[in-house]
N, C-alpha and C positions, 0 to 999 in steps of 0.2 A: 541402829534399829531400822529394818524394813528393807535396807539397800541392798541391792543386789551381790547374793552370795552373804546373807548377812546369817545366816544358820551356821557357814565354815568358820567365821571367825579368821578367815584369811587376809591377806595384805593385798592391794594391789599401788600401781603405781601411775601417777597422772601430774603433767605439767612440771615433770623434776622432783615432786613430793611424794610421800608415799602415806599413803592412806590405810585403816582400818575399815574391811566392809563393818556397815552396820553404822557408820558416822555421818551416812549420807545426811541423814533428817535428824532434824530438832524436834522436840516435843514443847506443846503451850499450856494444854492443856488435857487431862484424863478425867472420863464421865461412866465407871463403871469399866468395861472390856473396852469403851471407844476409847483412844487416841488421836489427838488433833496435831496434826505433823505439820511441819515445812522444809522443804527441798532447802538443805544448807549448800547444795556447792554449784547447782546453774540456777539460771533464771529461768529457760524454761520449765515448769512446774511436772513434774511426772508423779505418779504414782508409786506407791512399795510393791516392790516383785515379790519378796518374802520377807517372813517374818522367824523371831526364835519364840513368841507366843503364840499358842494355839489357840482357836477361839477369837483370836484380834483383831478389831474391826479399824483403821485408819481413816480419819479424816484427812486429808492432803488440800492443805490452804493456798491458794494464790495470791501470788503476790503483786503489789502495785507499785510502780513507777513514780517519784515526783519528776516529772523535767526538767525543772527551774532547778533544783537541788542533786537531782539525782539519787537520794533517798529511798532505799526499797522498805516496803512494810508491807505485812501482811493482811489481805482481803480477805475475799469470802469461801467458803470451801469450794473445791473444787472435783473432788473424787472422793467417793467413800470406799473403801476395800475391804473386803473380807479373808479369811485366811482359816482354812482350817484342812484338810487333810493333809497331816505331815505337813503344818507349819507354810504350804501354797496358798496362793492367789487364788479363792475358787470363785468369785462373784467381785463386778466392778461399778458403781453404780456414776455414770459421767454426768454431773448433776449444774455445770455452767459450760455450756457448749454450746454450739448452735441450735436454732429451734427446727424440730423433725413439724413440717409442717404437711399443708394438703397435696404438695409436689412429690412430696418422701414416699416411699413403699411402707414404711411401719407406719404413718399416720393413713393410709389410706385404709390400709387393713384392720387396724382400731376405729378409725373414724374420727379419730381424738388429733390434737396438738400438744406436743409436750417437749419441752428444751432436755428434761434430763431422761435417759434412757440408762440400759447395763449392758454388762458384755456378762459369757460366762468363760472362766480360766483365763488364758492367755492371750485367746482369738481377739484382736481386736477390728475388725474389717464390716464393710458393711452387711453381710449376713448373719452376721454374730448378735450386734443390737437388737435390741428388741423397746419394747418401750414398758414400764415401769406398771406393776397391778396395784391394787390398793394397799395392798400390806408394805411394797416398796416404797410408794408415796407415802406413807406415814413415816415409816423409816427414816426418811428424809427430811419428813416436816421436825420429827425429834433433832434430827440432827442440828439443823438449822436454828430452832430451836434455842438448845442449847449452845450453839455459837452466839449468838446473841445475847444470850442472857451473861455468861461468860469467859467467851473469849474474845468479842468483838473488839472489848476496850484495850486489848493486849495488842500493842504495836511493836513490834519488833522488829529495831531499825539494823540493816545493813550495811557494813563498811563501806 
C-alpha cells in the first residue's frame, strides 16, 4: 500500500532482497477512507507517493526511538496525504514539522503562526507551502482526534 510504484504491482530489489511495491507501509488503523500507516522499511518517516485507492486519504505516523532499548514504536502523525486523480498524491498536509513563525514568508502574509502547513502534488520546496485555512485545520483537528481516541494506545514495536 502507498509505496512507491504501488499501482504496478511490480518487484523491485534492495539490500540483497527483493521486495513487492505496495509493502512499504503497515496499516494500524482505518476511520472511513482515512488510513493510518507506518513506514515498515527506514526509519526516516516518509509519506505515500501513490496509492491503488482512489479517494484515499493516509495518515503517515512517526516513529520514536527508546535509547536505552532501542525499541521503535509508533508516535504521533506525522503527514496526512490525499490521492485522488488516477490514484496520485494531489494534496499533503505536513502537520509535525517546524513552526512557520514571524521570520517565515507564509506567516508574514497570514499574520498567523502555524507548525502544520501543505504542499500541493509533488512540489515539495519552499514556494509550494502554504499554510493551512479553516477547513484544513479542522481536517487535522479530526484526524488528531481520532488518533487519540484509537490509535494512540496501539504500539507497535520493531525488531
Amino acid at each position: 500500500m502507498g509505496g512507491r510504484g504501488a499501482a504496478s504491482g511490480a518487484e523491485y530489489q534492495k539490500d540483497g532482497r527483493i521486495y513487492s511495491y505496495g509493502d512499504e507501509y503497515g496499516s494500524v488503523h482505518t476511520y472511513g477512507n482515512i488510513k493510518y500507516v507506518y513506514n515498515k522499511q527506514n526509519i526516516s518517516v516518509t509519506a505515500p507517493v501513490e496509492t491503488m485507492t482512489d479517494g484515499r486519504i493516509y495518515v503517515t505516523l512517526d516513529r520514536k526511538i527508546d535509547k536505552k532499548t532501542g525499541i521503535i514504536t509508533l508516535d504521533e502523525p506525522k503527514y496526512i496525504t490525499f490521492f485522488e486523480n488516477g490514484k496520485k498524491r494531489t494534496l499533503q498536509y505536513d502537520i509535525d514539522g517546524h513552526w512557520h513563525g514571524s521570520k517565515d514568508e507564509l506567516s508574514k502574509k497570514a499574520g498567523k503562526r502555524q507548525k502544520s502547513h501543505r504542499h500541493v502534488g509533488y512540489n515539495h520546496d519552499k514556494k509550494s507551502a502554504k499554510l493551512l485555512n479553516d477547513k484544513e485545520r479542522k481536517i487535522v483537528a479530526d484526524v488528531m482526534w481520532e488518533w487519540r481516541k484509537n490509535v494512540r494506545g496501539i504500539k507497535k514495536i520493531y525488531p
